[in-house]
LUMVO-668677 format. One record per residue (C-alpha): residue number from 1; y, x, z. Coordinates in nm, 4 decimals. Last residue first. Example, Ala and Ser with C-alpha at 12.3 -4.5 7.8 and 13.67 -1.06 7.14 Angstrom:
+-----+----------+----------+----------+
! pos !        y !        x !        z !
+-----+----------+----------+----------+
!   2 !  -0.1060 !   1.3670 !   0.7140 !
!   1 !  -0.4500 !   1.2300 !   0.7800 !
+-----+----------+----------+----------+
end
This chain:
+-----+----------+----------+----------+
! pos !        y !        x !        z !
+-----+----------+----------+----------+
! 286 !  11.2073 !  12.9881 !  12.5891 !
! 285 !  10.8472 !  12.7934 !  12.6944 !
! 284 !  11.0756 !  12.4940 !  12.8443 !
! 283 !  11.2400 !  12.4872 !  12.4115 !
! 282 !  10.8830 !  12.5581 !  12.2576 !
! 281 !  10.7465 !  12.2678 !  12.4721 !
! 280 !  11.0535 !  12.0260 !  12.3796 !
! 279 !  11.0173 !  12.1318 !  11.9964 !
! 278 !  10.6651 !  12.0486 !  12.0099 !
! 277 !  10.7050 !  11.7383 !  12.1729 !
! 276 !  10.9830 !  11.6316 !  11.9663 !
! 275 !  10.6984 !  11.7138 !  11.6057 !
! 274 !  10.4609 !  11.5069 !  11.8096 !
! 273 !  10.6609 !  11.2289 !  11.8256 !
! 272 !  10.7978 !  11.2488 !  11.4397 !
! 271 !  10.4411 !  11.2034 !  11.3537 !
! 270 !  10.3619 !  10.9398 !  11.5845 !
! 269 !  10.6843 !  10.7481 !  11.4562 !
! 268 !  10.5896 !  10.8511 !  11.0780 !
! 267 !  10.2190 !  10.6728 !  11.1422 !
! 266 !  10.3760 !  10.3748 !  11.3130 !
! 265 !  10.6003 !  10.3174 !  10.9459 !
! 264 !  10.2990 !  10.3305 !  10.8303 !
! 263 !  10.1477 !  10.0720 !  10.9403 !
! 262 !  10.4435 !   9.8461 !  10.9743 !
! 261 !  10.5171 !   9.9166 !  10.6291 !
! 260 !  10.1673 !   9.7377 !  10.5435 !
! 259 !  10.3087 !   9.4711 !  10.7388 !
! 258 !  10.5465 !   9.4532 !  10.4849 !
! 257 !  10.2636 !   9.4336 !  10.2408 !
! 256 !  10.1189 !   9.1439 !  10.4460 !
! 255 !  10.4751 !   8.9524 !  10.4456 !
! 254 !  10.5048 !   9.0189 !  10.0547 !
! 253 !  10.1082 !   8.8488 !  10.0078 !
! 252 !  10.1387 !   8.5904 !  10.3037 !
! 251 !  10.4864 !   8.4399 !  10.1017 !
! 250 !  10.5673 !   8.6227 !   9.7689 !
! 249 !  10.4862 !   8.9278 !   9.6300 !
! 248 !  10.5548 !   8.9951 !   9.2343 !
! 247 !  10.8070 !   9.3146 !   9.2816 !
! 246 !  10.6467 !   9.4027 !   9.5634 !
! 245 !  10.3055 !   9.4853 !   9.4434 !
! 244 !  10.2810 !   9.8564 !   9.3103 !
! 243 !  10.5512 !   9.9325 !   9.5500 !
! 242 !  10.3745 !   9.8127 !   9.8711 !
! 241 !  10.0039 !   9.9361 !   9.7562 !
! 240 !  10.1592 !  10.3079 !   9.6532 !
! 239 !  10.2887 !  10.3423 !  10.0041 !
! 238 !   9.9552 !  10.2737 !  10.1996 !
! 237 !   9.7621 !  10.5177 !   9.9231 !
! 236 !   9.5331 !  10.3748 !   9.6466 !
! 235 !   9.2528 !  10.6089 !   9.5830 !
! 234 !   9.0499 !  10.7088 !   9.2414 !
! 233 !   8.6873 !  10.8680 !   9.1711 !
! 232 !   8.6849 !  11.2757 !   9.2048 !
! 231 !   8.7450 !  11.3096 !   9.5699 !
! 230 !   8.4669 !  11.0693 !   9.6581 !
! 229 !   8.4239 !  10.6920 !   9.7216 !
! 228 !   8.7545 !  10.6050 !   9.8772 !
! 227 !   8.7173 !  10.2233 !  10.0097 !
! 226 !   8.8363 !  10.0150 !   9.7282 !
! 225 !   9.2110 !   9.9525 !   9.6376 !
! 224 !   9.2283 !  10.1650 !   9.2736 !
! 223 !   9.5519 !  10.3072 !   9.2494 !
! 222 !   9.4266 !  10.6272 !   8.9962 !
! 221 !   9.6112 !  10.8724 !   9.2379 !
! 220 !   9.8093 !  11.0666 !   9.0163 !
! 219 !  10.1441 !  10.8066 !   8.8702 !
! 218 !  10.1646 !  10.6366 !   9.2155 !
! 217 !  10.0847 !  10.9734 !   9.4191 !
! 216 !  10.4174 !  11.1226 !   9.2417 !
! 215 !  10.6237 !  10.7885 !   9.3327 !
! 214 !  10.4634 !  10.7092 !   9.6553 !
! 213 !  10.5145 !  10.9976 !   9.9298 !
! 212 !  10.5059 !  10.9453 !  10.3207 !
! 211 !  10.2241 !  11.0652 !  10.3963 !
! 210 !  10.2799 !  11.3843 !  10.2542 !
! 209 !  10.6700 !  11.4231 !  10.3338 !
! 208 !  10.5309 !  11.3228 !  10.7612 !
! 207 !  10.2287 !  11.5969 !  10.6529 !
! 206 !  10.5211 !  11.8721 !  10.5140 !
! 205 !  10.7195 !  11.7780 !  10.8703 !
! 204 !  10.4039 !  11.8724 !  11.1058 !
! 203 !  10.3103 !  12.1666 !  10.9094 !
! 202 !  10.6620 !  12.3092 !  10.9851 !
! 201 !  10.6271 !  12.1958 !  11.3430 !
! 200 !  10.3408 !  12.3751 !  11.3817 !
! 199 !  10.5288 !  12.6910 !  11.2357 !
! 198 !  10.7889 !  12.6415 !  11.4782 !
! 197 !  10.5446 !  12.6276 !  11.7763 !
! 196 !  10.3446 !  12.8967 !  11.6394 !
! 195 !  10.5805 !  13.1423 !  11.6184 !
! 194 !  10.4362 !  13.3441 !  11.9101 !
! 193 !  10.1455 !  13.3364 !  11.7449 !
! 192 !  10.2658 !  13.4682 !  11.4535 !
! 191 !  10.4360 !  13.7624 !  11.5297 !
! 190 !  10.1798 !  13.9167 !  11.7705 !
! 189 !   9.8264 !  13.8805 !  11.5812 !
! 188 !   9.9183 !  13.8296 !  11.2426 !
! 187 !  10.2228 !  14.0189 !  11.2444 !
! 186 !  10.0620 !  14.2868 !  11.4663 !
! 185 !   9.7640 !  14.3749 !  11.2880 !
! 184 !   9.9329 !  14.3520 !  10.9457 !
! 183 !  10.1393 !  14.6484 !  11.0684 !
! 182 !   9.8868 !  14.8152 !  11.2794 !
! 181 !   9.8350 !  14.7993 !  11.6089 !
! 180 !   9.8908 !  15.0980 !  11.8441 !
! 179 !  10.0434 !  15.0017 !  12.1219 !
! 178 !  10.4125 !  15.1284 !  12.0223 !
! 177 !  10.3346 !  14.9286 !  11.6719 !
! 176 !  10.2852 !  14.6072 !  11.9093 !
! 175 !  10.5877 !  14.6837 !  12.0849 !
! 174 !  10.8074 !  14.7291 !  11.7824 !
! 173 !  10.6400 !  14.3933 !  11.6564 !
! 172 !  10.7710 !  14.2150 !  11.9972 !
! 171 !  11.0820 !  14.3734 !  12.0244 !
! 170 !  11.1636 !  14.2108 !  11.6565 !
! 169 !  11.2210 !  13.9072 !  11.8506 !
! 168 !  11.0309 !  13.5936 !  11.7400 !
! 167 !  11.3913 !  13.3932 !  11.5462 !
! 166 !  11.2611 !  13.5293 !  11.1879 !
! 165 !  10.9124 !  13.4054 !  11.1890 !
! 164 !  11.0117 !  13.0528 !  11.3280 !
! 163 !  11.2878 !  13.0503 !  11.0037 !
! 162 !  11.0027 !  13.1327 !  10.7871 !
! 161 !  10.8103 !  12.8606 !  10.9365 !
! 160 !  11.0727 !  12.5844 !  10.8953 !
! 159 !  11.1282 !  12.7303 !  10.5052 !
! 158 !  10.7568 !  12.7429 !  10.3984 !
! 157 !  10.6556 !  12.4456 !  10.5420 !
! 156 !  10.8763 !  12.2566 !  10.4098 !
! 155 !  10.8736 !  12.4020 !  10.0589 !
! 154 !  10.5400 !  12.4001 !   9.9971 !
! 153 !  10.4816 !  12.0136 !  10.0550 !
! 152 !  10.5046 !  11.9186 !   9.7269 !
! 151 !  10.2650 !  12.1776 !   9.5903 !
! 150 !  10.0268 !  12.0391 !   9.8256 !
! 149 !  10.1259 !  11.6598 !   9.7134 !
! 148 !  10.0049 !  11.7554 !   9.3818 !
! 147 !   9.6749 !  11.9049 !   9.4852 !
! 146 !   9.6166 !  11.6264 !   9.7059 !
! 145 !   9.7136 !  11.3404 !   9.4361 !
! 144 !   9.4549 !  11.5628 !   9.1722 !
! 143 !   9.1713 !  11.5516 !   9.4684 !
! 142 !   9.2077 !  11.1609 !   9.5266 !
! 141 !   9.1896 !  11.0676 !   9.1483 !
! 140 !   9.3588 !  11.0627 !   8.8484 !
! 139 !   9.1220 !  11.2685 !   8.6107 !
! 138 !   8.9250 !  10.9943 !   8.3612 !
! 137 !   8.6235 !  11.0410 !   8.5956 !
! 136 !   8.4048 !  11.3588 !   8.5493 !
! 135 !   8.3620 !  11.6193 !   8.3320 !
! 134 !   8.4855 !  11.8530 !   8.6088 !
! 133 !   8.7366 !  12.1040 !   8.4843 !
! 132 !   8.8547 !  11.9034 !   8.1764 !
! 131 !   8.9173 !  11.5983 !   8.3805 !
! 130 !   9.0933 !  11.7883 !   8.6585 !
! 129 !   9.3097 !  11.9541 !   8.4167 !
! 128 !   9.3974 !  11.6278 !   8.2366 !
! 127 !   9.5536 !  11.4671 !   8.5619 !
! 126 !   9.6840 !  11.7839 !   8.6409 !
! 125 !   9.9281 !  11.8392 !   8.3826 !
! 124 !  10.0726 !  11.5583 !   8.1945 !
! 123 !  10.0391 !  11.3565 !   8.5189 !
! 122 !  10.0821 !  11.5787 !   8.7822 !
! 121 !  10.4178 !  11.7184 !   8.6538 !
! 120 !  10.4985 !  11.3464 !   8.5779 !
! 119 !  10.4522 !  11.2893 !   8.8964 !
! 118 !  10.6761 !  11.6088 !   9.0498 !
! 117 !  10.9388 !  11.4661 !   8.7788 !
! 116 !  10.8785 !  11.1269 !   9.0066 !
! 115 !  10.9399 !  11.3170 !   9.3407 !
! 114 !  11.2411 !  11.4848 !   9.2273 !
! 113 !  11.2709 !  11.8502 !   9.2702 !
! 112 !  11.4997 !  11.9465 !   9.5474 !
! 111 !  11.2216 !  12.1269 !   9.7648 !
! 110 !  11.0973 !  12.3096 !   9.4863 !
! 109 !  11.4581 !  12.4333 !   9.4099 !
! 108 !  11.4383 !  12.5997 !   9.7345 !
! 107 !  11.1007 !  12.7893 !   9.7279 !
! 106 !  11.2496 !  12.9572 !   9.3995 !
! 105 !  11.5866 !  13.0030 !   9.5513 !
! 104 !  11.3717 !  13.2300 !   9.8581 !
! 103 !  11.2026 !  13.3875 !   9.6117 !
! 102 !  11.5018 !  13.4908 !   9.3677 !
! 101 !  11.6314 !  13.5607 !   9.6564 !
! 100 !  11.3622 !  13.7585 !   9.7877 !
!  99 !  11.2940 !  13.9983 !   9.5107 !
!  98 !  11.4898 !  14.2913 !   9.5234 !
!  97 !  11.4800 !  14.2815 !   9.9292 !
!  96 !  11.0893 !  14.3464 !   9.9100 !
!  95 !  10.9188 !  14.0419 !  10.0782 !
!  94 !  10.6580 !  14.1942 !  10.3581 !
!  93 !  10.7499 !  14.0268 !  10.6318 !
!  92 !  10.9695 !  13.7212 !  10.5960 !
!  91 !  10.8795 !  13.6250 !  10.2901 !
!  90 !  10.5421 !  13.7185 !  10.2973 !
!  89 !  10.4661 !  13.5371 !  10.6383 !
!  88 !  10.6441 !  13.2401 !  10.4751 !
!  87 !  10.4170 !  13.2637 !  10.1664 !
!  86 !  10.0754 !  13.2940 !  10.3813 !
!  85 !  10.1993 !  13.0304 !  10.5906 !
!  84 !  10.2614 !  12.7448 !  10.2879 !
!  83 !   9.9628 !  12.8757 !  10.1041 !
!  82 !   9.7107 !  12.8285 !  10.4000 !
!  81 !   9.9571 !  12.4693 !  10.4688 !
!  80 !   9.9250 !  12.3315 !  10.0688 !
!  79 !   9.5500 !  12.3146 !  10.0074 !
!  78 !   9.4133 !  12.1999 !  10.3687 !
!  77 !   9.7045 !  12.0106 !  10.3726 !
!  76 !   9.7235 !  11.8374 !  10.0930 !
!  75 !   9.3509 !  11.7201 !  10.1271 !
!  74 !   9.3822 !  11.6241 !  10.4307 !
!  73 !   9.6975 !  11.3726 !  10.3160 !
!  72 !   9.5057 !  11.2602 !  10.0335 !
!  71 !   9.2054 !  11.1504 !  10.2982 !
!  70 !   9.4718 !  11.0018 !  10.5305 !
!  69 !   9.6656 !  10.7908 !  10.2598 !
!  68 !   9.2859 !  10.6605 !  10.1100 !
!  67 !   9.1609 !  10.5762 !  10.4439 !
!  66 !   9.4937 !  10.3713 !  10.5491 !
!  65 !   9.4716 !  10.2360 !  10.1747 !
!  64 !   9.1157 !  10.1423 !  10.2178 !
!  63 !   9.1431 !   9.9917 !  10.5330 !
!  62 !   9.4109 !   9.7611 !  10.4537 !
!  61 !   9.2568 !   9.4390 !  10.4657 !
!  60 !   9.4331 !   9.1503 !  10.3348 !
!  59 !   9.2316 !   8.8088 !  10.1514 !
!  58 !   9.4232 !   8.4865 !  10.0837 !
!  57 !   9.1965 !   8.4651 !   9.7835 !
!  56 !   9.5074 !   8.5870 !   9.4828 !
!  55 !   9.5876 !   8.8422 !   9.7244 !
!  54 !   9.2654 !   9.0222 !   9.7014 !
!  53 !   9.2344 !   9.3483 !   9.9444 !
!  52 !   8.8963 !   9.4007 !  10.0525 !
!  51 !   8.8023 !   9.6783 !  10.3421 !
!  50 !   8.9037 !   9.4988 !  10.6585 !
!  49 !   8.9973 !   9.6841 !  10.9514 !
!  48 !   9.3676 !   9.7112 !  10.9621 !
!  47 !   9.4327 !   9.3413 !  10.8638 !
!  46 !   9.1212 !   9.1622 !  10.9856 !
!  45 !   9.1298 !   9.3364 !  11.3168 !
!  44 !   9.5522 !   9.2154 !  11.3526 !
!  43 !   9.4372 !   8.8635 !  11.2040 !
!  42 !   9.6143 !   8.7012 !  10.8771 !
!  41 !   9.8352 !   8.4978 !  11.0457 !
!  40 !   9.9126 !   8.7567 !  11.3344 !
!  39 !   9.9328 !   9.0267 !  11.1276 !
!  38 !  10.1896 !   8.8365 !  10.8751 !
!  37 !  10.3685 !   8.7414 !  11.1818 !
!  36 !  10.4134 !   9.0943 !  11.2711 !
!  35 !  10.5602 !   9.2245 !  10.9563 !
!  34 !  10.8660 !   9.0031 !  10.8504 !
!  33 !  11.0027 !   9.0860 !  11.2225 !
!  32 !  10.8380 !   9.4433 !  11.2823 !
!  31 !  10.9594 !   9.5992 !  10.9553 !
!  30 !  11.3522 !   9.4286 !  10.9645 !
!  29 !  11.3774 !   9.5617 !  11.3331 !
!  28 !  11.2530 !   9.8824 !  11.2907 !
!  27 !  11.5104 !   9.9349 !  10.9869 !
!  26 !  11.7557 !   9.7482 !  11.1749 !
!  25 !  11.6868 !  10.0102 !  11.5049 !
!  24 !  11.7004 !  10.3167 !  11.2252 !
!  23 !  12.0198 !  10.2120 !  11.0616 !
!  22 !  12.2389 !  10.1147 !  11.4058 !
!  21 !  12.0897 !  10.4716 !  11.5516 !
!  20 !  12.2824 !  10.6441 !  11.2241 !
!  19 !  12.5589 !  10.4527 !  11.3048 !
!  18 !  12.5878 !  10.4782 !  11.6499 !
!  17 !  12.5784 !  10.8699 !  11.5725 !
!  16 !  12.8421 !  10.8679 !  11.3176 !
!  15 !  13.0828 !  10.6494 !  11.5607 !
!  14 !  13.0081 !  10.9011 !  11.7769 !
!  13 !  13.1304 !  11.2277 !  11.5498 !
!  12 !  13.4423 !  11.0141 !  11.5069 !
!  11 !  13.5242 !  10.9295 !  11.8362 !
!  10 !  13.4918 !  11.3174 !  11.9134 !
!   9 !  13.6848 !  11.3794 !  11.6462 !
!   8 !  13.9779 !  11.0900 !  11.7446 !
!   7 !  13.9864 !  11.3352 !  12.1196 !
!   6 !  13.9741 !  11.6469 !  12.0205 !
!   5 !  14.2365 !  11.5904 !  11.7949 !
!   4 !  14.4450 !  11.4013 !  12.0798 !
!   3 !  14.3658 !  11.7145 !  12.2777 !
!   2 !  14.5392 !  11.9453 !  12.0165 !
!   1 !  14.8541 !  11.7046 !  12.0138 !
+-----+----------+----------+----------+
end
């Protein structure tokens, strides 16, 4: 009877898998079928490379919004990963044990905030900020989307590298000490190094949730689909084009926007590539 159990779970736990695989290769499937012809039709150099996009004139060049999703996504991370690290390093370092759950549920509930309440955040709050502080533009612009998708980003990084923090063995900072290093010497210089790989990958997954965004950037970003001319003037991200225009597309103009998927959709498979190679290198180092 016990093996028979083993046996229907085990069919169960696969039929999960080949579903989850099933999802993904439709997904892929789905993108690269409506997308490709549009590329094709419209001209793969034409479509990645060109800097107009004007449905109504049968024009489609994405640059912009590739140029406008990598700039936000910069600025995220040189704002959100210092702050990410620092807090993790905190956490699992210096923390006292009074306050780290209320920490540690703090970092949490970021993480399950909805991305449109996160927009609205950015809207009622930011957007005005950044006016007031600079005098310039009407606020939604390239350096209020970073800021926003920074804070978004916290929580990722902050848990993954935590967790890399914790799993170094404590041998290592004993033996540090033992040597004579201090304490901030030897988390800095011992403990986090040899966390790197996890913390890597922790920076690795907040860029994939920063790249990947559209509600919060939507409502932040201004949407304006020129080349980016300066952190202060307005972007339109690869994400925000589809959902700003699918609802109208039709023909070339909802092919070309699913092409647009493509696009990305090639920027989360590099992404999730280097985040397996990382884990593979960390697991031959162990």
């Amino acid at each position: 009877m016990k093996k028979h159990k083993e046996q229907i779970m085990q069919a169960v736990f696969f039929l999960a898998a080949c579903a989850s695989i099933l999802a993904v290769a439709l997904i892929c499937l789905f993108l690269f079928v409506n997308g490709i012809p549009a590329m094709k039709e419209i001209g793969l150099f034409k479509f990645l490379l060109g800097t107009r996009w004007k449905p109504g004139n049968n024009i489609y060049g994405i640059l912009p919004m590739i140029m406008g999703s990598i700039y936000v996504t910069a600025g995220a991370i040189i704002i959100g990963v210092p702050i990410g690290i620092l807090t993790s390093v905190f956490m699992a370092e210096y923390c006292p044990k009074k306050i780290y759950p209320f920490l540690k549920s703090a970092t949490e509930l970021l993480a399950g905030i909805p991305s449109v309440v996160y927009g609205f955040f950015g809207l009622v709050v930011l957007v005005p900020f950044v006016r007031e502080l600079f005098q310039k533009g009407n606020g939604s612009s390239m350096l209020t989307a970073a800021v926003l998708l920074g804070i978004m980003i916290l929580p990722t990084i902050i848990g993954v590298s935590e967790s890399a923090l914790r799993a170094v063995p404590r041998s290592y900072y004993e033996g540090s000490l033992a040597l004579g290093a201090t304490h901030e010497r030897s988390i800095f210089m011992v403990m986090l190094p040899a966390a790197k790989s996890g913390v890597i990958a922790g920076v690795v997954l907040g860029v994939g949730r920063a790249i990947g965004e559209t509600m919060a950037v939507v409502m932040v970003a201004g949407n304006q689909a020129r080349m980016p001319a300066g952190i202060l003037r307005g972007v339109r991200t690869m994400t925000s084009n589809i959902v700003l225009e699918m609802g109208y597309a039709a023909d070339l103009h909802r092919e070309a926007l699913i092409a647009t998927g493509v696009v990305l959709f090639v920027f989360i498979l590099i992404i999730n590539f280097c985040v397996a190679l990382l884990n593979k290198g960390d697991g031959s180092h162990a």
